[in-house]
C-alpha positions as a LaTeX table, in Angstrom:
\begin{tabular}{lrrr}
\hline
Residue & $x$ (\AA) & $y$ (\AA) & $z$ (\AA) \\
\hline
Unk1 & 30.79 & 1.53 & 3.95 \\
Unk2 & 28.57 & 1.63 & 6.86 \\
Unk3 & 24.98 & 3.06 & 7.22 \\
Unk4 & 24.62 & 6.98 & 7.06 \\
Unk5 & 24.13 & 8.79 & 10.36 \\
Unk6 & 21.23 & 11.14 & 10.11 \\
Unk7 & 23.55 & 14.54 & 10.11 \\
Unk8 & 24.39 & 13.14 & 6.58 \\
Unk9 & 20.77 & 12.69 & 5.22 \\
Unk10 & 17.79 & 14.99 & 4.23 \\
Unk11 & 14.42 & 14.23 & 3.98 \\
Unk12 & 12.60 & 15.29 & 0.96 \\
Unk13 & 9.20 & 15.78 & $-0.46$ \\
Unk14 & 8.76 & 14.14 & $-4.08$ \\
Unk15 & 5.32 & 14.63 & $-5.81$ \\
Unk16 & 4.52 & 17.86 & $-3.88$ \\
Unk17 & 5.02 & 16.37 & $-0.45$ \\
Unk18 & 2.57 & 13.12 & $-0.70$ \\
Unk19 & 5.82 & 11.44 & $-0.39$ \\
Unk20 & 9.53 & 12.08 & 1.58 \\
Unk21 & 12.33 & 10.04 & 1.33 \\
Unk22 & 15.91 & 10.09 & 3.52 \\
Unk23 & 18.68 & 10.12 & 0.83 \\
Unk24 & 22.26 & 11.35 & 1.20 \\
Unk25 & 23.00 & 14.92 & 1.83 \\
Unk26 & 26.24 & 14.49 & $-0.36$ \\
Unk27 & 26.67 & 11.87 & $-3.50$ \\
Unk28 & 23.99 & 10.66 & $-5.70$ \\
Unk29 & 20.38 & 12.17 & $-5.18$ \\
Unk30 & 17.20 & 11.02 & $-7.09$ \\
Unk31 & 15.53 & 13.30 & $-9.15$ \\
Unk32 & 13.35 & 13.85 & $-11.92$ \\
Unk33 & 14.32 & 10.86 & $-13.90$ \\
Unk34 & 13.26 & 8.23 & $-11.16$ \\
Unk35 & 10.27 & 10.33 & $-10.84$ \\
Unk36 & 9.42 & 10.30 & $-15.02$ \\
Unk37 & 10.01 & 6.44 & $-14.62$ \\
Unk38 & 7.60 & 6.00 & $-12.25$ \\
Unk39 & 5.28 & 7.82 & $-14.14$ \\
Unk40 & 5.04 & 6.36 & $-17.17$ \\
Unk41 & 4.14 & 2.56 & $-15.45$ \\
Unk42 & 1.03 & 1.41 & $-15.98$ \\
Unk43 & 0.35 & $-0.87$ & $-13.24$ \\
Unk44 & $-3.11$ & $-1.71$ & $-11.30$ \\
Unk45 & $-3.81$ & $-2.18$ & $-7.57$ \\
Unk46 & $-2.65$ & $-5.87$ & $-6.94$ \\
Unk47 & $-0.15$ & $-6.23$ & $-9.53$ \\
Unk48 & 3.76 & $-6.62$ & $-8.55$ \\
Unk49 & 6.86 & $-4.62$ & $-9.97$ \\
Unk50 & 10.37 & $-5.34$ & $-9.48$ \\
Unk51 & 12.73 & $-2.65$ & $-9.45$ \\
Unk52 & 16.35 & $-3.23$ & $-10.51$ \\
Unk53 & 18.82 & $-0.90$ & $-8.91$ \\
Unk54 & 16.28 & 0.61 & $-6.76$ \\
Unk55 & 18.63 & 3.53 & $-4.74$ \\
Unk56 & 16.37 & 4.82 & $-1.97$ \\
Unk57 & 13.34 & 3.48 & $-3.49$ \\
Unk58 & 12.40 & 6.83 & $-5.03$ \\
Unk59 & 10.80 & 5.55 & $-8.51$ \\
Unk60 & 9.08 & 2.16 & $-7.53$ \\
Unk61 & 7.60 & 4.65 & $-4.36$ \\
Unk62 & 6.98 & 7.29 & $-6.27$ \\
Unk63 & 4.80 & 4.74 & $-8.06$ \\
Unk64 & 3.13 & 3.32 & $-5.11$ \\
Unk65 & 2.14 & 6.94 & $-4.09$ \\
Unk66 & 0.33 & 7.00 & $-7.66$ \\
Unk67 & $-1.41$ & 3.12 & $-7.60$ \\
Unk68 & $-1.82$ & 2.22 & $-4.09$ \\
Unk69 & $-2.19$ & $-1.28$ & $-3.61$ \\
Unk70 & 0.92 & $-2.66$ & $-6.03$ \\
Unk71 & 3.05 & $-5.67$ & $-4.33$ \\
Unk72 & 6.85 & $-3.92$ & $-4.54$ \\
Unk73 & 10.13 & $-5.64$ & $-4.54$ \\
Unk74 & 13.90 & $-3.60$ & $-5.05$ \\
Unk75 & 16.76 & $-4.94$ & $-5.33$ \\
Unk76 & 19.97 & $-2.61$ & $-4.52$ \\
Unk77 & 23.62 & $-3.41$ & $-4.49$ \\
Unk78 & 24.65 & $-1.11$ & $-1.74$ \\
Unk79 & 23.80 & $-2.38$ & 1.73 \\
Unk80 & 23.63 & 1.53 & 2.96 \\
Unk81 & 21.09 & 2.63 & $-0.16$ \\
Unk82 & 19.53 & $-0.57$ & 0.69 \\
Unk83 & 18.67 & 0.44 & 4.20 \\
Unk84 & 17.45 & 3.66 & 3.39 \\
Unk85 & 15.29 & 2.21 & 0.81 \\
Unk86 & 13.70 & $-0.10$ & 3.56 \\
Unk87 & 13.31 & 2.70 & 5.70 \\
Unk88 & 11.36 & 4.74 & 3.18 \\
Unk89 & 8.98 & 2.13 & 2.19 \\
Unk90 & 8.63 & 0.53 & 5.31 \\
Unk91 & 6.15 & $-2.23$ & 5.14 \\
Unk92 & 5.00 & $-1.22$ & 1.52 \\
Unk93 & 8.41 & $-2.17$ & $-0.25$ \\
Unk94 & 10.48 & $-5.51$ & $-0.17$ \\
Unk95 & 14.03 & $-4.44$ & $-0.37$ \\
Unk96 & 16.59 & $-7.15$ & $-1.47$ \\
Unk97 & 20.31 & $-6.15$ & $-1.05$ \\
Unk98 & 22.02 & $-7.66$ & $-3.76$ \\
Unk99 & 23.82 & $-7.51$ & $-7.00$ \\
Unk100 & 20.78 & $-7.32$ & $-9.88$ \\
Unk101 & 23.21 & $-10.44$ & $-11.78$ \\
Unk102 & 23.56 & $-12.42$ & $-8.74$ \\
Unk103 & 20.04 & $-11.93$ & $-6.96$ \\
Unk104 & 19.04 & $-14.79$ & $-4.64$ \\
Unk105 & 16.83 & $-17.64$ & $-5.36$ \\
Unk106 & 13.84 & $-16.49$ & $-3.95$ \\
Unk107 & 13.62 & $-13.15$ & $-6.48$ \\
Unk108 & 14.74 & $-15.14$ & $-9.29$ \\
Unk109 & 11.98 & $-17.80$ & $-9.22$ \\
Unk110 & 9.11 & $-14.78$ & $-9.09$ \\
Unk111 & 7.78 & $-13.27$ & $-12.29$ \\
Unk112 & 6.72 & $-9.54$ & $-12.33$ \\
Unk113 & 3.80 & $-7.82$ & $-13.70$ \\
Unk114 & 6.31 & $-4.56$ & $-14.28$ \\
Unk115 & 10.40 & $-4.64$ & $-13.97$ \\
Unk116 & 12.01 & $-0.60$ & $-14.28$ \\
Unk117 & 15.20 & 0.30 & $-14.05$ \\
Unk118 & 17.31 & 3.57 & $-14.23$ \\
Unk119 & 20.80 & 1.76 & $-15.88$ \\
Unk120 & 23.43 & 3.92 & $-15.27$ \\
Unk121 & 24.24 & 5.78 & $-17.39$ \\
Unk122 & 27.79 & 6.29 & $-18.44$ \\
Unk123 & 30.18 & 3.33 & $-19.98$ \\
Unk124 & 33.33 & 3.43 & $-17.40$ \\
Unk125 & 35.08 & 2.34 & $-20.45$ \\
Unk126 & 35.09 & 5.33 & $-21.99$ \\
Unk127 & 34.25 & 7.65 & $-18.99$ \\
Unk128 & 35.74 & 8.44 & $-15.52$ \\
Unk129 & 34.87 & 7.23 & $-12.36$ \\
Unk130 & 33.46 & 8.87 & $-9.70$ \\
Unk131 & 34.88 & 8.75 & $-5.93$ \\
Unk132 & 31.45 & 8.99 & $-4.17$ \\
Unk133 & 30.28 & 5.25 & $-3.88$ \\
Unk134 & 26.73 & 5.96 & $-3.94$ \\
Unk135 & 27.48 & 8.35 & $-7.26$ \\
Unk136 & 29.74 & 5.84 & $-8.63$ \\
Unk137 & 26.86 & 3.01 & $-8.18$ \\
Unk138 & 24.08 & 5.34 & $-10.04$ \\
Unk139 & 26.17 & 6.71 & $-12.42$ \\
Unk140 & 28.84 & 4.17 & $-13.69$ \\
Unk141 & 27.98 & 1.27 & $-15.63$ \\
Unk142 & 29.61 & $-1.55$ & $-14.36$ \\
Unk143 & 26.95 & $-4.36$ & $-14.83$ \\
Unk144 & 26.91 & $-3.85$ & $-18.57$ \\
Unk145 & 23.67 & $-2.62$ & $-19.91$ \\
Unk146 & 22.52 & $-5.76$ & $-22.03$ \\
Unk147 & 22.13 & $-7.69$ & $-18.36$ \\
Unk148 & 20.32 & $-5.02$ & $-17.13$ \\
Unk149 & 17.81 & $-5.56$ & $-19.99$ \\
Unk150 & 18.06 & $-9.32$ & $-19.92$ \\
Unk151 & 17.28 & $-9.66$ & $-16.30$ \\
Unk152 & 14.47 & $-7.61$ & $-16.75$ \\
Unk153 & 13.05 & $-9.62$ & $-19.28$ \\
Unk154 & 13.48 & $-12.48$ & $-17.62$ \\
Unk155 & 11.52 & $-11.27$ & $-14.57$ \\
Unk156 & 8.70 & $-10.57$ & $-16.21$ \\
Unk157 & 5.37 & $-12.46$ & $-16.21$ \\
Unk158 & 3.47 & $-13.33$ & $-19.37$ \\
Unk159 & 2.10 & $-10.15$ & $-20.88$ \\
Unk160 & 4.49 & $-7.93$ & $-17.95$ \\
Unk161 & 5.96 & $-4.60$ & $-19.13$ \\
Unk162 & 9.84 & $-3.71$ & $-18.61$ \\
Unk163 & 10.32 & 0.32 & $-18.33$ \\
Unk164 & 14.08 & 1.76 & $-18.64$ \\
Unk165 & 15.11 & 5.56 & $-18.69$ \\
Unk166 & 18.18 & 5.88 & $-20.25$ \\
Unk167 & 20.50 & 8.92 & $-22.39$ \\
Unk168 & 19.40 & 9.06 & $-26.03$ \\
Unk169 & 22.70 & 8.06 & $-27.42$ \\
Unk170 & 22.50 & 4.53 & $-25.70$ \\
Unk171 & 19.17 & 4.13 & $-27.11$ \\
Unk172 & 20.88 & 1.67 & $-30.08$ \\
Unk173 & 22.11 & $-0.28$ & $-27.12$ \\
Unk174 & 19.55 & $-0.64$ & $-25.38$ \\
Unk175 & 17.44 & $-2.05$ & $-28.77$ \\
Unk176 & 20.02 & $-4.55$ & $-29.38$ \\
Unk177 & 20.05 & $-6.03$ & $-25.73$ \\
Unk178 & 16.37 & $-6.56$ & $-26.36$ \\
Unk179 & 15.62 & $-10.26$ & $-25.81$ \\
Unk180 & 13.17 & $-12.12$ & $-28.72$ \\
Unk181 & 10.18 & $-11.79$ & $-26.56$ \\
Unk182 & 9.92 & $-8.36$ & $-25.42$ \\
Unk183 & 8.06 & $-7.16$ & $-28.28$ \\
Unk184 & 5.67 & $-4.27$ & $-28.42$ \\
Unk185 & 8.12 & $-1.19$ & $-28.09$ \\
Unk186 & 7.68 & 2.07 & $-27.42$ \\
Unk187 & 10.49 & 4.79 & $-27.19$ \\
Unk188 & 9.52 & 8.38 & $-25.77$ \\
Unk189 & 12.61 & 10.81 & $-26.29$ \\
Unk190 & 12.74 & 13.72 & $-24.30$ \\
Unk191 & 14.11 & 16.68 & $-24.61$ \\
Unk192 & 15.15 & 20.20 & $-21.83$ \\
Unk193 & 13.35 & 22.19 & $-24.08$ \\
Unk194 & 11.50 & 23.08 & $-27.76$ \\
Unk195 & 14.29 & 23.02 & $-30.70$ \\
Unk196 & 16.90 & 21.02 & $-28.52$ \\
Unk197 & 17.88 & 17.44 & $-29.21$ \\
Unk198 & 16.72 & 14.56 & $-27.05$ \\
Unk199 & 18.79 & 14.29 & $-23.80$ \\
Unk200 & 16.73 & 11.15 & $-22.31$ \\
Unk201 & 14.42 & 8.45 & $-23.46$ \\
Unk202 & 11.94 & 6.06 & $-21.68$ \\
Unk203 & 11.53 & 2.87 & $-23.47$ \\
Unk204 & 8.76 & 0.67 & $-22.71$ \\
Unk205 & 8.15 & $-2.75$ & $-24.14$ \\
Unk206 & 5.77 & $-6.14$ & $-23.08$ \\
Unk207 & 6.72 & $-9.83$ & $-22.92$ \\
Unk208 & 5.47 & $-11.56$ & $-25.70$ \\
Unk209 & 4.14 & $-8.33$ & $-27.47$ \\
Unk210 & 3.96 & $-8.42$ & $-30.74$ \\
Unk211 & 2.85 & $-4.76$ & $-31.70$ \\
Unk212 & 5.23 & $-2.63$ & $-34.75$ \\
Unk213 & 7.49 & $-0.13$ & $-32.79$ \\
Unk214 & 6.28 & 3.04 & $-31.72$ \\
Unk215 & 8.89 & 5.94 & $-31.72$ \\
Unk216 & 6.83 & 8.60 & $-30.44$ \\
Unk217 & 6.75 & 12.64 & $-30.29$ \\
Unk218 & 9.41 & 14.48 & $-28.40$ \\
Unk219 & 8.45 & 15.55 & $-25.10$ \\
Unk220 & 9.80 & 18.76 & $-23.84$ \\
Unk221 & 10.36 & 19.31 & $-20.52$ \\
Unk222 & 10.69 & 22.66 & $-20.10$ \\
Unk223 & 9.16 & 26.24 & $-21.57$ \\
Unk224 & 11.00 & 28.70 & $-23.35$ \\
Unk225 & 13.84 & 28.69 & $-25.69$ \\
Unk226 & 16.19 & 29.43 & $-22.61$ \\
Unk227 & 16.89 & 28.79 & $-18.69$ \\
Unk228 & 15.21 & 31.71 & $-17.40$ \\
Unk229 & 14.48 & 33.57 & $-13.76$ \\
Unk230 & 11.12 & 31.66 & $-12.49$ \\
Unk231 & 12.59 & 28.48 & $-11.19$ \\
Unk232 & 12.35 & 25.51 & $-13.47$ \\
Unk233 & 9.48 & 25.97 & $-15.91$ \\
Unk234 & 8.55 & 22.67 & $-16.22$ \\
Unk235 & 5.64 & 22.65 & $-19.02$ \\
Unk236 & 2.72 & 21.48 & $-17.49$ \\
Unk237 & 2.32 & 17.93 & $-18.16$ \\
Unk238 & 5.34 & 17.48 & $-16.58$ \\
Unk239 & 4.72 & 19.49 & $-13.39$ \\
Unk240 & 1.34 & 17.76 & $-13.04$ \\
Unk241 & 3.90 & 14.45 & $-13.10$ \\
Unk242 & 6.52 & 16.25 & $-10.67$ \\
Unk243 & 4.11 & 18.53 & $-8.14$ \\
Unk244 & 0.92 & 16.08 & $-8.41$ \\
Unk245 & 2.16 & 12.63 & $-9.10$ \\
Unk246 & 0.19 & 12.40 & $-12.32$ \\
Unk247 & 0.95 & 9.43 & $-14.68$ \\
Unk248 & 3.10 & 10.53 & $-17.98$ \\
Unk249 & 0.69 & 8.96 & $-20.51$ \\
Unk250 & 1.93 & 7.74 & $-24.17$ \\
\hline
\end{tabular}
């Protein structure tokens, strides 16, 4: 597939408009998970992060918009994404179009302060596909998750942190995948609203940590028991992370 045309992409404001980003008007289209990624890295001016499947380069620049300053790499399998992620980070983000199992040489001899990733989520095993590339791509799994988390680990510097959003019920996967030295774990479930079950979960872990596991509170996203009329009523931690580009801190 060739690069998009600009009839078919939008440009829109993340963090209350201190960024904008060309994406697709039709297929996949980041949204408050890369943003809730981003959020919850705890990175400082000078430090580089890796992103593995980076898309349009909405979480690692969501991040930059937070910590100025960071050294940023992506890596994207879809030359088209690819090129939209370069043109949305410009000079501030290294984009490398490749497969995240098959990157080239010159990624895989760096080490990272911080590696995230958004895995996709679904098993095409057990799901069905879709026919939008770019939906198919985010969505179906078809680098199996355990690589995912084993690539990230081994792109991590000494002390680094590897960050991965990913449905609760593949939470037990993502555990097991964990190599020996990515110790230190933390696991924030979170959940549409009070007195629902956990929908999503950020995991967080460090290289050579060595901390007990942390399975912390449920955050909920949302207020009231119920979808009602006044848009999205996000509670506001989270719209200070969505509208202001705060950091999600746990």
């Amino acid at each position: 597939m060739s690069g998009y045309r600009d009839s078919e992409l939008t440009h829109d404001a993340f963090l209350g408009g201190q960024l904008h980003l060309f994406q697709p008007r039709h297929g996949y289209r980041a949204g408050v998970d890369a943003v809730l990624l981003a959020a919850c890295v705890q990175a400082e001016a000078g430090q580089s992060v890796l992103e593995l499947g980076c898309g349009v380069g909405a979480a690692i620049l969501c991040l930059n918009a937070r910590i100025p300053g960071l050294a940023l790499t992506g890596v994207e399998v879809l030359p088209q994404n690819a090129a939209l992620a370069r043109r949305n980070g410009g000079a501030a983000l290294e984009v490398v179009t490749a497969d995240l199992a098959d990157m080239p040489l010159h990624v895989r001899q760096r080490q990272f302060d911080h590696v995230l990733a958004n895995p996709p989520y679904f098993d095409r095993a057990a799901s069905v596909s879709s026919d939008d590339p770019t939906r198919e791509a985010a969505h179906g799994e078809h680098t199996p998750l355990h690589k995912w988390v084993k690539i990230a680990g081994k792109r991590l510097a000494p002390k680094g942190r590897a960050y991965f959003i990913h449905r609760a019920e593949r939470l037990p996967d993502l555990i097991r995948a964990l190599p020996a030295d990515l110790g230190s774990v933390e696991v924030l479930p979170l959940a549409p609203r009070k007195g629902r079950r956990a929908e999503l979960i950020i995991l967080r872990a460090r290289k050579n940590g060595r901390a007990a596991f942390r399975l912390l509170n449920t955050f909920v996203m949302h207020q009231g028991a119920a979808h009602g009329e006044d848009g999205d009523a996000y509670v506001p931690a989270l719209r200070a992370v969505l509208r202001d580009g705060a950091a999600l801190e746990f």
